[in-house]
C-alpha positions, 0 to 999 in steps of 0.5 A: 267070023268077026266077034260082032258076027258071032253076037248077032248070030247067037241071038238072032238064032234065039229069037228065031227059036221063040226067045225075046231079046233082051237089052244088055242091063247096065253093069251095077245091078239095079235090083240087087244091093248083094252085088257091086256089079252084074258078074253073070249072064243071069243076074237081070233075070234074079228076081225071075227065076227066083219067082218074084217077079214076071216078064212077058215073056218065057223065053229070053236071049241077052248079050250081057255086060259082065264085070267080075272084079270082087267076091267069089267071081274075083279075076282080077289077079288072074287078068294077064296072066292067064290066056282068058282070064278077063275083069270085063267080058260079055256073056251069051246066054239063053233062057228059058222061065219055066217053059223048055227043060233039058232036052230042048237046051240041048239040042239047041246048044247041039244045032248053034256050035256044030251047025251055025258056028261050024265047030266039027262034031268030032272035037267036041266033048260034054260033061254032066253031073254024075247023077244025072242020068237024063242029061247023059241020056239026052246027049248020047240018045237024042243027040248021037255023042259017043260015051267016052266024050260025055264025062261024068263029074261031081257036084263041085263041077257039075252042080250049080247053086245060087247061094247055100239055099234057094235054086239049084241044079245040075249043069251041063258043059260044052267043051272043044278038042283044039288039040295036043298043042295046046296048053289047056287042050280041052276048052271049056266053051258053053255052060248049061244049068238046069235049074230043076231044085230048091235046096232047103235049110237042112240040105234037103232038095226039092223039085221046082214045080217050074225047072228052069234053063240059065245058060251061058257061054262067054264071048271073047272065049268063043271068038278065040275058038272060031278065029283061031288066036291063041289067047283071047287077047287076039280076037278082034274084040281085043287086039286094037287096045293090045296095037294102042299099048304097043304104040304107045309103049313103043314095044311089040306085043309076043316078044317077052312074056312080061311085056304080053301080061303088061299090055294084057292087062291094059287092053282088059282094063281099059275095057272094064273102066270104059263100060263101068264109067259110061254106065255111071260108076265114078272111081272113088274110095268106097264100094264100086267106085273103088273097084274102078279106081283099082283098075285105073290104078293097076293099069297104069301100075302095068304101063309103068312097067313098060316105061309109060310115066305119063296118061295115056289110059283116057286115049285108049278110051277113043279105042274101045269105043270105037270097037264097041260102039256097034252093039253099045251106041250109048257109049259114043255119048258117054265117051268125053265124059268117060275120058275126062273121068279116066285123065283125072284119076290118072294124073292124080295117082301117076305123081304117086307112082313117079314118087313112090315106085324108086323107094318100092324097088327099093324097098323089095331089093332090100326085103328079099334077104328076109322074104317080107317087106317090114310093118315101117316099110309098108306103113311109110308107103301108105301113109308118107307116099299115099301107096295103095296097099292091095296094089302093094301087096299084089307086087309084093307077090309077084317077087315072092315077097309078103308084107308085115301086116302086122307090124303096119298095124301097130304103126297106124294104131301109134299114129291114131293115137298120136292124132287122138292126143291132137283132135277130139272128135265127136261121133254122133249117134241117135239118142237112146231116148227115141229108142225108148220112146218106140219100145213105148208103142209110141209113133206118129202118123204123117198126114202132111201130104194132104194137110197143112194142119190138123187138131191132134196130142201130145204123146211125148216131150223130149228135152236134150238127153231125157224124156220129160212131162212138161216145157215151160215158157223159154224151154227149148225141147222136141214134141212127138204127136200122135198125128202130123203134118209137119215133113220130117227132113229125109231124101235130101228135103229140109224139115218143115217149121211152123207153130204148136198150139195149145189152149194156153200155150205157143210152141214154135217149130225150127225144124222137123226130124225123124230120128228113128223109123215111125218117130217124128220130133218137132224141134223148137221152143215154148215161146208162150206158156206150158205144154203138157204131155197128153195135151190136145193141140193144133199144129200148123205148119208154115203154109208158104214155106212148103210152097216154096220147097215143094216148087224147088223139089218138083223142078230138082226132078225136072232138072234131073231129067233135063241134065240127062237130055242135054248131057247124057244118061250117064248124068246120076243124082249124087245128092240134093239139098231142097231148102225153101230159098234154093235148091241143090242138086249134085250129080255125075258129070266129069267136065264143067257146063259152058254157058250154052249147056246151062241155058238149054237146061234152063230152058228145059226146065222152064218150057216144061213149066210153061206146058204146066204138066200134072204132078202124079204120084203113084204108089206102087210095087218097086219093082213095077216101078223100076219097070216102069222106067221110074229113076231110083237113087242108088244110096236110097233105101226104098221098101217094098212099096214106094211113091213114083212122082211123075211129072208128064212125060218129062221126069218119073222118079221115086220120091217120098218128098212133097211136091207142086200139083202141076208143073206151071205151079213153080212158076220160073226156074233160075240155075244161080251156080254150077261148081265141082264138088270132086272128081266126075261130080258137079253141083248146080244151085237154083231157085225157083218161084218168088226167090227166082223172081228176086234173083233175076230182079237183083242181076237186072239191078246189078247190071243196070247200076253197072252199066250206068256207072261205066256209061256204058249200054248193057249190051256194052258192059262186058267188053267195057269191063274187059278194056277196064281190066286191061288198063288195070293190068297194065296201069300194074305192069307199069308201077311194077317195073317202076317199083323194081326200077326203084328197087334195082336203084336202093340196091346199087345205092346201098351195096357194099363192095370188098376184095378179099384175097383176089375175090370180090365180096358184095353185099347189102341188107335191104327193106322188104325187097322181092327176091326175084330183083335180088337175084337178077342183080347178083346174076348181073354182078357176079358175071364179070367172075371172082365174085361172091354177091351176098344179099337180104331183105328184112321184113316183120322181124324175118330175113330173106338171104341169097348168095351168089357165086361166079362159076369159077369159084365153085370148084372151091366152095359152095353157095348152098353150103355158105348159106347154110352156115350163115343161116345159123347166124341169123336163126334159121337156114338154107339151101340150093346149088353151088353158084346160087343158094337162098335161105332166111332166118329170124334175127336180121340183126346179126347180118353184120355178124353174117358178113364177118364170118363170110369174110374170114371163110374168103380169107382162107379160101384157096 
């Protein structure tokens, strides 16, 4: 039974008994900042057996995508080694919200693996929790098991807990008899919990009033059961990315046990970056996006080992989708995107490895006497080789070896310190003042959704680091008002600007901030009179400023959705900048946009204008919002109540920012740029209404100045300026040649000719001559043999040399040996082979003496 088989038949026997199938969730978690990535079956359904929130259904099935590569659940040294150890696996499970309880787990465990998987009753063996007596008496009663195949475990075996208070209890395990022959004979294959306490603070455990079922039973190890394989590395699901590293190895996998764990480790990681990546983390050295990098880099560390120097991993990707392209479709969408990603990172730590790994054999060579590897050893791989540490220590351990540590520490404290000497660098920090002023009771209430101005008070003035009463006429400062409708700059919208007026005062606003939570500072200067703390005052805000800003945040979102359409759902923000004049919006994309990727967005956009859709906002729970298919930016933090921002059917975002009423209120919408701004993330630069309108006007001006200036249509213009450059190019090849036709001509004009015992002895100092035409002469001079061509060219004060010999004279002498005597002559110094060295130096006025003490070296060559 194929592993696709397998899948399928668990959850089409679920539904069948009442469950709904639930839909893989991606592997970052979108609920639970707790965790880097979804590593159990039960995770997506958290909040529903914690009681927060509530599904439609009380029965659910899922085939979940599980990465377990940090924290508690951490394989990732294990992968290769061991027979089932995995970073990525799938795990099958069933659940049950409060609806059926022990006896109906079972017996459905019971049917699926004797009826369905057709697993023999007689190999299979269960253990419970010794204390759950109804658990045991389900599985001998009900289902027929005798006693001396139920084993009675404890709590570190059998007692299940989702942290050191909350939901609890007992679990249920399903093991399989494969036999005397195997290494680990008894297989553990499927895991039932039964979620029936909550453990208090004191250690007290409580009956839920609704005991739930988590169930999980992983897939690969399943599928190695029923096929048959010896490792879970066999199954159909894996073996193809195992045939892939042979290929391209060209070694056989089963023949040397170091080969197997190497293409192991390969074919699991191969797995894990490609589901990661499609599901939108980018290798980067933070967070998850470091766990990816890891794993590309242990991969390709592994490969090494078989002697694989150059990327290969981002082929692989053709490989893994193709597998799982059946139950996961979105991948074949994701999957260039996915492999441009992988080539980057490969090629970028492969020139690591090829520079580093000699010196890293050699340093654990030499560290085996001792048994660790020094603090300066390790220090001068991380810092001078770029070496990743844990990558090092994991090899470190494979030879018995650990490292100084120690040692390391005390060399990167001696460079900071160097580096402080070096660089001052200012840290910012919040001023203590805002603190000071919240602890106060003061706050200010933001009103500017709906106001572009209001009557309102002063209720504090801040100038530079202290609280002050007053700002005079040319003081610069900060005013924080009971209420405002100024926007304070967050969620990558620019604060607003405007003007503060009092009966005798005018102060003007630069910008907006809110420091601190419930503190908004209006930043400016008093341009007219005095302002007073406790003063009554109007604030206006720049009517026609916001306006353009919220045009340009109303189309970011628009543009959001619209990179999704045309390049996938692996498209995420990766930040923003909505100003007034433009807007800027980076996101995870690894290739650059042709010409006709960025015309459909802006069309996208723009048809969405066009149609002028209403703008709803919504205020609602985050977690019904999440259901609701709103888009929320992972680095946001959001609270429990947030503003959905829906702008028809096309974009439904969270989003605290200020926004157009209808879609045709932006009017048009102009993409200026798209750029990279680091691996797997690009950046587009737009604008929108009046400034749109300008940019457009500006490019049709451009283009009509150019085209009247070339004499040429518009439509002419582009292949005009193509025959333009090429004549350009050859007009320069042409007084190249004549240049160095000149060049070729001063040097034999200029050349001074010896013969010093039986060799020739030819040189010249020359004025700002291109090294490449003194090296193509001297190639031609020294070909008729016995010659040595000594040559420099000075330029601002410096000098260029090069010394060529004949090749019968090298087994007496040395070129990158002469040039670096010579170069201690004219103030600098040298190298290269034997026949032909170039150097330099600073005093092109000791040439001569440079000539007279080549002369003597000739003199006594023998």
């Amino acid at each position: 039974m194929s592993g696709h088989e397998i899948r399928e038949l668990f959850l089409s026997f679920f539904e069948k008994k009442g469950h709904t199938r639930v839909k893989s969730a991606p592997l970052v978690p979108e609920k639970d900042p707790t965790l880097l990535f979804v590593n159990a079956g039960m995770v997506p359904f958290k909040d529903v057996f914690l009681g927060i929130e509530k599904r439609p259904y009380t029965r659910a099935v899922s085939c979940q995508k599980c990465l377990r590569v940090s924290g508690k659940h951490n394989d990732l040294e294990q992968v290769g080694y061991t027979s089932r150890h995995h970073t990525f696996f799938e795990m099958l499970g069933n659940f049950s919200f409060g609806d059926y309880f022990k006896e109906l787990a079972i017996e459905y465990a019971w049917e699926f693996v004797t009826e369905y998987l057709r697993i023999p009753k007689e190999k299979i063996y269960v253990s419970v929790y010794k204390e759950d007596e109804e658990a045991f008496k389900i599985w001998r009663d009900s289902i027929g098991l005798p006693e001396d195949r139920i084993w009675l475990l404890g709590e570190e075996d059998n007692f299940w807990q989702m942290g050191d208070t909350g939901p609890c209890g007992p679990s249920s395990e399903i093991y399989i008899d494969r036999g005397p022959e195997h290494e680990e004979r008894f297989l553990e294959i499927w895991n039932l919990v039964f979620m029936q306490y909550t453990r208090e603070k004191d250690g007290r455990l409580l009956p839920l009033p609704k005991p739930n079922i988590d169930t999980g039973m992983g897939l690969e190890r399943i599928s190695s059961v029923l096929q048959g394989t010896k490792t879970n590395f066999e199954i159909d699901l894996i073996r193809p990315i195992i045939s892939f590293a042979e290929e391209v190895s060209q070694k056989e996998y089963g023949k040397d046990f170091m080969t197997d764990v190497c293409m192991r480790v390969i074919a699991d990681h191969l797995r894990a970056m490609t589901f990661a990546i499609g599901d939108g983390v980018i290798p980067s050295n933070l967070g998850r996006g470091y766990v990816i990098r890891r794993i590309i880099r242990r991969a390709l560390r592994y490969a090494y080992r078989l002697g694989i120097k150059d990327s290969f991993l981002y082929k692989g990707v053709d490989v893994v989708v193709d597998i799982m392209k059946q139950p996961y479709p979105e991948l074949l969408q994701a999957k260039e995107y996915i492999k441009g990603v992988i080539r980057s990172e490969e090629e970028r730590f492969i020139g690591t490895l090829k520079r580093a790994m000699p010196l890293v054999e050699q340093v654990f060579q030499e560290s085996k006497a001792r048994g660790f590897v020094e603090g300066s050893k390790v220090f001068e791989l991380y810092d001078t080789y770029g070496f990743p540490l844990d990558l090092l220590e994991e090899m470190a351990k494979e030879e018995g070896l650990y490292l100084d540590m120690e040692g390391f520490r005390t060399h990167m404290e001696e460079q900071r310190e160097r580096a402080r000497k070096h660089f001052k660098i200012e840290v910012s920090r919040t001023s203590p003042v805002y603190e000071e002023l919240k602890a106060k009771g003061i706050s200010t209430e933001f009103i500017g959704y709906t106001h572009y101005d209001t009557s309102t008070k002063v209720l504090a003035i801040v100038k530079g680091e202290s609280i002050v009463e007053e700002l005079s006429e040319g003081e610069e400062g900060e005013l924080i008002l009971e209420t405002t409708p100024f926007y304070p700059e967050r969620g990558g919208q620019v604060g607003d600007t405007g003007i503060i007026l009092g009966k005798d005062f005018v102060f003007h606003v630069d910008d907006t901030q809110a420091p601190t939570e419930g503190i908004i500072t209006h930043k400016g200067k008093v341009v007219r009179g005095k302002v007073r703390v406790g003063q009554e005052v109007i604030a206006q805000i720049d009517k026609e400023r916001r306006e353009d800003i919220k045009r340009n945040h109303t189309a970011t979102h628009l543009l959001h959705s619209a990179l999704r359409q045309v390049l996938g759902d692996h498209v995420r923000q990766a930040g923003s900048l909505v100003a007034d004049k433009y807007l800027r919006f980076d996101f995870t994309h690894f290739s650059a946009l042709d010409w006709d990727q960025i015309r459909k967005v802006e069309e996208l956009v723009n048809e969405q204008i066009r149609k002028n859709y209403p703008v709803d906002i919504e205020e609602m729970d985050y977690n019904e919002a999440i259901k609701s298919g709103a888009i929320a930016i992972f680095e946001e933090k959001y609270g429990q109540r947030v503003r959905v921002v829906s702008v028809g059917e096309f974009s439904k975002e969270l989003c605290g920012g200020t926004h157009v009423s209808r879609s045709g209120d932006i009017g048009y919408f102009k993409i200026i740029s798209e750029s990279s701004v680091g691996a797997g993330v690009r950046r587009i630069v737009a604008k929108t209404g009046r400034w749109a309108v300008e940019e457009a006007f500006e490019d049709s001006k451009t283009l009509s100045e150019a085209s009247q200036l070339l004499g040429v249509k518009k439509t002419e213009l582009l292949s005009s300026i193509e025959k333009l450059l090429k004549d350009v190019k050859e007009k320069e090849r042409q007084i190249s040649q004549l240049k160095e036709k000149l060049s070729r001509e001063t040097i034999r004009s200029s050349l001074v000719k010896e013969e010093i015992n039986g060799i020739k002895f030819i040189y010249g100092l020359f004025e700002d001559v291109d090294m490449d035409v003194l090296k193509n002469e001297a190639d031609n001079l020294r070909a008729s043999g016995s010659t040595l061509v000594f040559f420099a060219s000075k330029k601002e004060g410096k000098v260029s040399t090069l010394l060529a010999l004949s090749k019968d004279l090298t087994s007496s002498m040395s070129a990158k040996e002469l040039i670096k005597e010579i170069g201690k002559i004219l103030g600098g110094g040298g190298g290269g082979r034997d026949d032909l060295a170039q150097g330099g130096g600073t005093k092109p006025e000791e040439f001569n003496k440079a000539v007279d003490r080549l002369r003597e070296l000739l003199k006594y060559n023998k």
